[in-house]
Structures are given as C-alpha cells and as structure tokens.
C-alpha angles and dihedrals in degrees: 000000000000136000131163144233120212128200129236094228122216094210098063084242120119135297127285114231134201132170128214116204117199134174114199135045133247114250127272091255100074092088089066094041108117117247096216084052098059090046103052080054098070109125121222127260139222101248138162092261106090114069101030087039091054095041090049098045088041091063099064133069115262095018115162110265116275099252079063102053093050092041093053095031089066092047088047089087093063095052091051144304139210125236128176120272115180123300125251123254089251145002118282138190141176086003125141135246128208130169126241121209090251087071087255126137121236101209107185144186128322140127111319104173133019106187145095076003145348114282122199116201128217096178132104140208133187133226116227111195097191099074090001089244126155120213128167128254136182128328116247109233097261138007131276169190147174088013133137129258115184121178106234127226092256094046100259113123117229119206129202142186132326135139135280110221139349107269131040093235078064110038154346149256110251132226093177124107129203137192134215123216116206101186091059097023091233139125129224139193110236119241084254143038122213122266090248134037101238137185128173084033139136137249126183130185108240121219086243095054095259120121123223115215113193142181115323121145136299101213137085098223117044098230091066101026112120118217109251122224101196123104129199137177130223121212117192086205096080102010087232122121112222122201108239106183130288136271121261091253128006118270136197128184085008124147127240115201125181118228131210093252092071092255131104131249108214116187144178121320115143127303099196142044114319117334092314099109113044115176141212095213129116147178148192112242105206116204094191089067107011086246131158114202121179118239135181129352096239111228099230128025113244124189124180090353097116114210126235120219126226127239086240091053103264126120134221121221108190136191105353138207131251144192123158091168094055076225137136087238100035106072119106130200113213132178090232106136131173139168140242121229103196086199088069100020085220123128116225120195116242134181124316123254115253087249135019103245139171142199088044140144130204114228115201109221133214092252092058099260133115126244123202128178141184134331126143135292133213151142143172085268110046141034121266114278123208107210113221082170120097133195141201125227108219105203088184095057092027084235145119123230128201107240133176131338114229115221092260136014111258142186140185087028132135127253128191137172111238121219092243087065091260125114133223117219101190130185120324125146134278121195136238094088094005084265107196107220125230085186131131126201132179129212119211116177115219130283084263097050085044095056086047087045097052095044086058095055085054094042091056087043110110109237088234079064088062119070095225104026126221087358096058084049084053092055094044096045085056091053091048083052091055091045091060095049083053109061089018093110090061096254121067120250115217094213090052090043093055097047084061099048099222124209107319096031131054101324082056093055082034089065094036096059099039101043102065096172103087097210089055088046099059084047082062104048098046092048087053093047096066091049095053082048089052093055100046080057094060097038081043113034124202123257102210115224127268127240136181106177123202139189125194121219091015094180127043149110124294124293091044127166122213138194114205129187127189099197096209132197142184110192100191096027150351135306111266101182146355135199130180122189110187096206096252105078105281136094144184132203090215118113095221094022125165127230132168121209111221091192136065116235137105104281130193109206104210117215116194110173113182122202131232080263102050101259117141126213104188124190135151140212127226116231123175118197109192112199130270089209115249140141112297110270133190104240090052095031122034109019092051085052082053092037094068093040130062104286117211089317109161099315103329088118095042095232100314105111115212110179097103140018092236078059096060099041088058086068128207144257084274090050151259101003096209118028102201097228102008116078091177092068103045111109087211090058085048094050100050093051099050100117094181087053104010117185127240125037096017099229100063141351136260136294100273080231091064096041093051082055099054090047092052090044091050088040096052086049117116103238087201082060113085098169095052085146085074 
C-alpha cells in the first residue's frame, strides 16, 4: 500500500512528493493506544536552538544555570522551531498584521528605511501560508506607523491612526481610518475619523462587530507624546467613530484583551509622557453600559508587552517594564510574568520567562500554550540584546519552555497566529546599525504540540459541523490516536504511518466524510497539511544550502568598490532567497552584487542564503578600507561609533536619539543635540562624556579615540549652516 506526504514549499513552486511502500501492518492494539501517551513519547530532535540559545540566556543577570540552557535547548526543537518564508517587498517596522479570511496576511505600513533619512510607508504586502510567499497589494491611502489593523466580522481590515513620520517638524499624528477591501483589493477611507489623532493605541474586535479604540499618544515623536484616556468605537455599520467614556487614567502602549464574558481587560501602558510612567494599573471596559472599573493592581507594570489569552479564559501577562525614576536612563526590562483570572479579577504571579524582553506579543497557539518571540533586552548594566530566541508558556505544567531560535534577533516586529496552526514573525529591526528587516519567519510547533493542536480544533468543532456528530468525533479522535503511534518514537515509522493513513491517504478521506461544514474542513485540512509537512521533513530531512562567499578586492583605499559572489548551492533543491549586508548599513538581494565603501574601517560583509524548505547557511567575508585622508566627516566618523552601541533602545540614550544625523540635528529637551562649531554646548559631547551617566552604552564611556572624533566632527561643523546633515 502507498500514500503519499506533500511539502508546504517556501518558494511558492509545487509540491514535493514523496511515497512510502510497506508491507506489513501495525498490530491490532494501536486503536487503544492513548493519545497523551504517544505524544509524551516524542523523541527530541537536533535542531538550530543550543548554542545560539546558551550564548544569548548567559549574557544577561538571573539566567537558569547552564546545565539547564543546554539541557532545554536541546529540548527547544521538539516544542517548536522557525524557518524562512519570502521576503517582503520592503523593510518594515513598527507595521501592523492583520489576517484575512483567506488565511492571507495583511502586512501595512511602517517604517521601511532609516537613512539617510526616516521612511513611512504607506505599502502593503500579503502573506500567503500556503507556499509562505509575500506579494504586494494594494497601497493604503496614506503612510503609516504605529497604527492599528484589526480584521473585521465580515473579513474586510480597518486601520486607524498612527503617525506619519518621527518628528513633529515631519509629520502628524492621524486620526483617519481606512479599509481594505479584499474582494476588490481597495482602500477606503471610512465615513469618520476618530475624535483624536492616536498613535501607540489599542483596537479590539467586539462580540457585536464593533471595534473599541482606546488610549494611545498624542505626539509625533515618542520622547514628548502625552497617553490619551478617550475612548471611542467604531461600528462598520455606519463607518463613523463614537466617543464612549474615558479610562480611569490615560494609557499609552497598553493592551486591550477581550475576555469571554464579552468585556475588555485593559492593563498597564504608560500614564505619562513617552514611555517614561508604566503602570501597573488596570481596568474592566463594559459594553453593556459603556463602564470602566478598576481591577488589580497588577503585580508587576507592563508596557508594550501584549498579553496572550488561555484557552480556559485566562490571560498571560509576561516580562514587564519598570521606571521608578520616570528617566531616559531609568527604565528597566524584567522576565516577571503573572496571569489574569477573569472569575476573581485578581492577578498571581507565575514563573519568570527565560529572558526579560520587550516589544512582544503572546500568540496563543492551537495546543493550548503561549509563544512568544523576540523583542529587545536591556538593561543599565548590559548592552541591548536582540532576541532572535523564542518560549513557550504551558499552562498545563505552569512553566515556560525554550523553543526555537529565529535566524536574527528582532524588535518592534509583528507576530500572528495562522489558521494552519502555524505563526508569521515579519520586519522589525536588529542592531548594530538599526538595520530594518525585510525578513519573514515562520514559526511551526512540534509534532507533539501539532497532534494537541490538532485534538483541540476538533474539540472546539460543533457537533452540527460533523457529519455524524459525536460519532464522527469518535472516528477522528481514533485516527489522531494512530497518527500519534505513528510518529510517538520520535521518528516516523512507515508502516505506522501508513496504518494511519496521514495526510494524502485514509485520515484525509477520513476528514473529508466526517466533517460536513466546508469552512471547519479546510481548518482541518490545513492544520493537517503542515503536519504532514512536519513530519516529511523528519522521514526527509533538509540538506541546507552551501555557500563559499568572495570579495574581490577585499583590501584598498576609500572609496573602494567591491564585487562580491556567493557562490550559493542546494544540494537537494533550489535557492529560495539571498541577502547581503555589507557591514555598513547597507544590503542587496543579488546573489554577485557590487558595492563601494566610501569609509575606512575593518568590515564584515554578512551572507545569509535560504532554501525552497526553509532551511538558512550564514558566512561572512572579511574587507579592510584604509583612509584617503580628508576632514572627519559624519558618515565615516560619528554614526559607525553609535552603530556598534545601543542606539536609542528604551532609555539607553536617555532621550537623545542617534541613529541618524537628521536625528541629531532635531535636537533634543536639553538642547540642541549638535552646536556646529561648539562642541561644549552639544548636548551629545556632554553626554558622552558623562562619565556619572555615559551614553552610550550606559556602563562606561567611549573609547577616548571616539569621543576625540565626534568633537572634531561637531567642532568643524558651519554654525551658519543649519542643515550640516546635508
């Protein structure tokens, strides 16, 4: 007997197929094998997590011994693991996702380039799950960020707010909304705009269809924008925003759950200006009288640290933010974590996450756990940390589990739950150089998780969705049971498997005749898909690709022009993706691009090559540019110094962003941040040498020699020139 597996292909091409031929028959038993035994047999698998996992926990304070890092980062591969879909068609950060009912991904907006100088975004791409490709739709009507997308009852995605730039003298804050339309790929601008322009706000999809948009800030940049208390809803009935009462206390970067009861947990966020007050504050919103009643205290503030809900109702709130100096340089990330029971409307502290992260987003997964990945770390002591790890809440064991480790550390990215049981990680930023990431991952929990997964879905399946009712669940239930005989010793038996008849063979008909409601069928059988994908790729394993990177010349004098090859392989199927960065800021998709460095300085040209299944092969390629003489400029001097330090990340840089000279130049609440011609009175000389609060990084100051550079630069400056960045 033969059945067959298919991939879910990276590339967007066809399925891989491959048949499996047996001969005899598993025993009579497997019917009454358990199904929570089989899987707590699955074996562990090699996977990408340990050594990158281990470096990256053993950096920071009141990390788990390191018997315990290797032991669970070997574990890690069996919760769940990240491969490569298609990149998007630009960088974003801080966009927003949303899922259409085809399954798709709305990607929109956000920031898309940062120098020379900041970029809004008004584009949009869209995530397709079923061959993990990214294509562009339509543009929204006007660009931006920090905005809102929220998918609507009947499938359309209403944006609101934002901000359209990084500074006030650039842009504003929006009070505008805008839908898009999938059936006929438009925007449209709704009938009303909101009361208030917001940014850094919430939305949440009300039982009824109406959509609550609450707090959020008032100001273009972060360092000077005020937490809004107003709240407003939205009904798609009629287009039009209507003002429905205010919180108990402003909030800014807050979260806004909705809870089975039909109300709306609202917790922490900021209270004052920026990000400088969280709060550990939080309240119930009551649609049935338009009512806001404190609840808690939390235990701990959060702020921008979105909370996941429970399959039993309960939400998990996890790391926190503090800043019990209300300064730049006083805010503090921790792993605390703790969880809401709406039935007491109490918080209880729980475990602590592996790392303290922020700008994060709990996923709720099909099994019934929590992924989060991602986010930043810092603190006064260390450097920032992007976290390309990820972990898993288990509700079940009140624990948290190491899980995969993405290809590069991001924050301020976007996260969803796909309807397959699988989640999309897009853009963000990594440091050094605040590089914006074009960058897709996606997320696939372990065979175990999957076959959890998959018993819940048809737990939460009607029986008037079965064709037989409680007897088809009955027949399914027993297949799942075979299945995870099957694949229970780790590595899937073919005879097993084909007992069981996975995916294109007897557990698909099965599916097909006893779910008669056509939308909870194709659940299933996505949802079964990717499983069928998970285990090819244990029966098959991947070959990653090879790579053997040149530049040539590799050594010179400024400006030098290089031609660089990366001389890419896959030895079991095709190149999905390639992406250069030159070390300098700067990156290409080609596979023999050029590029000319127009600084001296020691660079480290970074290859990263994906396969048509996901898998990554990284190297890198050594180029030295020695110096043509010349005055000290900017671009060669002073961003490479900020480029290798934490750059403006959460209060490191105490309010005095220095990503970008246009930055500087926009100076800051001390002052003007750069003096053309006067060192003494730059807020950024005094800063840096600072030695009782140095910047950056906070914990000691800069190499004299840096510092000596940046003076020369501000000094040689033209005062009567305003615009010196030019």
């Amino acid at each position: 007997m033969t059945f067959t597996i298919r991939r879910i292909h990276a590339n967007g091409g066809d399925t891989m197929s491959r048949s499996i031929r047996s001969t005899s028959h598993a025993g009579a038993g497997l019917l009454t094998a358990l199904l929570l035994i089989t899987l707590a047999q699955l074996a562990q698998a090699e996977c990408r997590a340990p050594a990158s996992c281990i470096s990256c926990h053993a950096g920071i304070p009141n990390s788990p011994p390191q018997e315990v890092l290797e032991s669970m980062g070997l574990e890690s591969c069996a919760v769940g693991d990240f491969t490569r879909g298609l990149n998007m068609t630009m960088p974003r950060f801080i966009h927003r996702t949303a899922k259409l009912h085809d399954g798709r991904v709305l990607m929109t907006g956000g920031q898309s380039a940062n120098a020379p100088a900041s970029v809004i975004t008004n584009s949009v791409d869209a995530f397709n799950p079923a061959d993990n490709s990214v294509s562009p739709v339509a543009p929204m009507t006007i660009r931006r960020w920090s905005h809102t997308a929220t998918t609507l009852a009947d499938g359309r995605v209403l944006v609101t707010g934002g901000r359209t730039a990084s500074t006030s003298a650039t842009g504003v804050v929006l009070a505008t909304a805008e839908i898009y339309d999938p059936a006929t790929n438009a925007w449209t601008e709704t009938a009303g705009a909101m009361s208030v322009g917001r940014r850094s706000h919430a939305a949440t999809l009300m039982p009824d269809g109406k959509v609550l948009i609450s707090g959020g800030g008032n100001g273009v940049s972060t360092t000077s924008s005020m937490p809004l208390a107003s709240v407003e809803m939205f009904d798609p009935a009629t287009g039009m925003f209507t003002v429905v009462g205010n919180m108990t206390q402003p909030r800014s970067a807050h979260s806004a759950f909705l809870l089975d009861d039909g109300t709306v947990l609202i917790t922490g966020g900021s209270t004052g200006m920026g990000t400088l007050y969280p709060t550990t504050t939080a309240e119930i919103y009551n649609p049935a009288d338009n009512s806001f009643t404190a609840v808690g205290p939390m235990n701990y503030s959060h702020l921008a640290q979105l909370p996941g809900k429970l399959r039993d109702g309960r939400i998990v709130l996890g790391a926190s933010y503090y800043n019990d100096t209300h300064t730049s340089a006083g805010g503090v990330i921790t792993a605390e974590s703790e969880i809401y029971t709406p039935d007491t409307r109490s918080f209880t502290v729980i475990p602590r996450m592996f790392k303290p992260r922020i700008d994060i987003g709990a996923l709720g997964l099909l099994d019934g756990t929590l992924l989060i990945a991602g986010g930043v770390t810092t603190s006064k002591t260390y450097p920032s940390i992007f976290q390309p790890t990820s972990e898993v809440y288990d509700p079940a064991a009140g624990a948290w589990k190491l899980s995969g480790i993405m290809s590069t550390g991001r924050d301020e990215f976007s996260g969803l739950l796909l309807d397959d049981g699988r989640a999309v990680i897009s853009g963000g930023f990594v440091s050094p150089g605040a590089v914006l990431l074009r960058t897709v991952e996606v997320y696939t929990p372990g065979l175990a998780p999957q076959l959890k997964g998959m018993s819940n879905v048809l737990a939460d399946t009607p029986n008037s969705a079965l064709r037989f009712g409680k007897a088809s669940r009955k027949i399914l239930q027993a297949w799942l049971t075979l299945i995870g005989y099957a694949v229970g010793n780790g590595t899937p038996d073919a005879t097993a498997l084909e007992w069981a008849g996975l995916l294109s063979g007897w557990f698909d008909q099965a599916l097909h005749n006893q779910v008669r409601d056509a939308t909870a069928r194709a659940r299933f059988q996505a949802v079964n898909r990717v499983f069928g994908s998970t285990v090819e790729d244990k029966l098959h394993p991947n070959l990653p690709p090879t790579v053997a990177p040149t530049a040539s010349p590799a050594t010179g004098v400024e400006p030098l022009p290089v031609a660089f090859a990366a001389n890419a392989v896959d030895p079991d199927g095709t190149i999905n993706s390639i992406l250069w960065n030159f070390g300098d800021g700067s990156t290409s998709t080609e596979a023999s691009p050029s590029h000319t460095y127009s600084c001296d300085g020691n660079y480290t040209a970074s290859l990263e090559v994906v396969d048509d299944r996901g898998a990554v092969t990284s190297a890198t390629v050594a180029v030295s540019v020695t110096s043509a003489g010349g005055p000290v400029s900017y671009a060669c001097d002073v961003q490479p110094v900020f480029n290798r330090t934490c750059t403006g990340c959460h209060g490191a840089s105490a309010r005095l962003s220095v990503t970008t000279c246009d930055n500087l130049r926009a100076g800051s609440y001390r002052g003007p941040v750069v003096t053309p011609g006067v060192k003494e009175t730059s807020v950024l000389w005094q800063r840096i040498n600072d030695a009782a609060r140095p910047m950056p990084p906070i914990g000691g100051l800069l190499a004299q020699s840096e510092r000596d550079a940046i003076g020369a630069w501000i000094d040689s400056l033209d005062p009567a020139d305003p615009n010196f960045c030019d």
